[in-house]
Structure formats: structure tokens, C-alpha cells
C-alpha positions in Angstrom: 113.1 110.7 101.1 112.9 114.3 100.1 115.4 116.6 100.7 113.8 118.8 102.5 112.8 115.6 104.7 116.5 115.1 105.6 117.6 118.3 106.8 114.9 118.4 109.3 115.7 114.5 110.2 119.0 115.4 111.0 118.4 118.7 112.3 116.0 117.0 114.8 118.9 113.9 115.5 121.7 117.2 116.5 119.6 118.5 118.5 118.5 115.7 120.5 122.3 114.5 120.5 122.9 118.0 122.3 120.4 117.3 125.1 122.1 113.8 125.5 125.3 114.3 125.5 124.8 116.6 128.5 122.5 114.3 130.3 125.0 111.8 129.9 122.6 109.1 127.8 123.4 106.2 126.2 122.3 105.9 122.8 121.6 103.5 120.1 122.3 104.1 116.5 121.6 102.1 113.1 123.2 102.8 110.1 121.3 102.4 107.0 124.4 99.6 106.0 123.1 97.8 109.0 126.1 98.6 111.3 124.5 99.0 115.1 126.3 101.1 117.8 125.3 101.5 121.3 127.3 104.7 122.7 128.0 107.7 124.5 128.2 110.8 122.5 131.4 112.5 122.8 130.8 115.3 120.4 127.8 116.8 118.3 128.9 118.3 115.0 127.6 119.6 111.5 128.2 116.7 109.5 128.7 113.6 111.8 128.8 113.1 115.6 131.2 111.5 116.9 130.6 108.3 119.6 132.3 106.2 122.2 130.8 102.6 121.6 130.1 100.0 124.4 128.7 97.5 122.1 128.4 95.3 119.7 131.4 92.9 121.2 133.2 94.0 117.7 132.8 98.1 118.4 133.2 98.0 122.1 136.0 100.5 123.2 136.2 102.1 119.7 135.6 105.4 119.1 133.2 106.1 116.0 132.7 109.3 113.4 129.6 108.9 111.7 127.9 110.7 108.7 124.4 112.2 110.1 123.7 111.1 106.4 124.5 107.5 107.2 122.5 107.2 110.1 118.9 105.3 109.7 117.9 105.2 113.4 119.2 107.3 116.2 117.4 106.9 120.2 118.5 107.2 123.6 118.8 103.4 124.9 116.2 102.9 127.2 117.1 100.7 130.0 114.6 98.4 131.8 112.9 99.2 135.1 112.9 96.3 136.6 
């Protein structure tokens, strides 16, 4: 991926982190090493954002800091309906 192509990835991810954190959304992330988190955002910064995880079993109750750089996927969890 170009360069160019990163900084607006990440640009994108912080600023949808922003809105999240103050809606109070649960997220998902992937990390391009495979690790999965599925969190609350507790803080949005330049270089890595920093996350309260809920699961996997092996995460839950641990408090993350992750590279923007290191993250593959990043979403709101979407719960189900019904």
C-alpha cells in the first residue's frame, strides 16, 4: 500500500475512533499479526489508540495500546437486531 494510501487510512480510522468513543461504541479491531480485539476506546491519539478489551477470553479486562500502523481492520461491532 502506498504511502499516501496510509495516512488517509488512518486519518479516516482517528476520526471515526473520535465519533465512537463519544457515542460510547464498541469496536472491533484486527491487527495485521492476526491478533483480534473487541473494545471500547478509551483514548484516540496520533500514533496508537488506546482500548479497553472485552474479548477474546485471553484479552478480556486488559487494557491495549495499539500502533494505527499495526491495525488491518478497524469497525464499530455491530450488534444483532433480533
Amino acid at each position: 500500500m502506498e504511502k499516501e494510501q496510509i495516512k488517509q487510512r488512518i486519518l479516516q480510522w482517528q476520526l471515526l475512533a473520535d465519533q465512537y468513543l463519544r457515542e460510547g461504541q464498541n469496536v472491533f479491531i484486527k491487527e495485521w499479526n492476526g491478533d483480534l480485539h473487541f473494545c471500547t476506546i478509551v483514548m484516540v491519539g496520533e500514533t496508537k489508540i488506546t482500548v479497553d478489551n472485552y474479548a477474546p477470553e485471553q484479552r478480556a479486562g486488559k487494557r491495549d495500546y495499539i500502533d494505527w500502523l499495526n491495525i488491518e481492520l478497524f469497525d464499530k461491532v455491530r450488534e444483532d437486531q433480533g
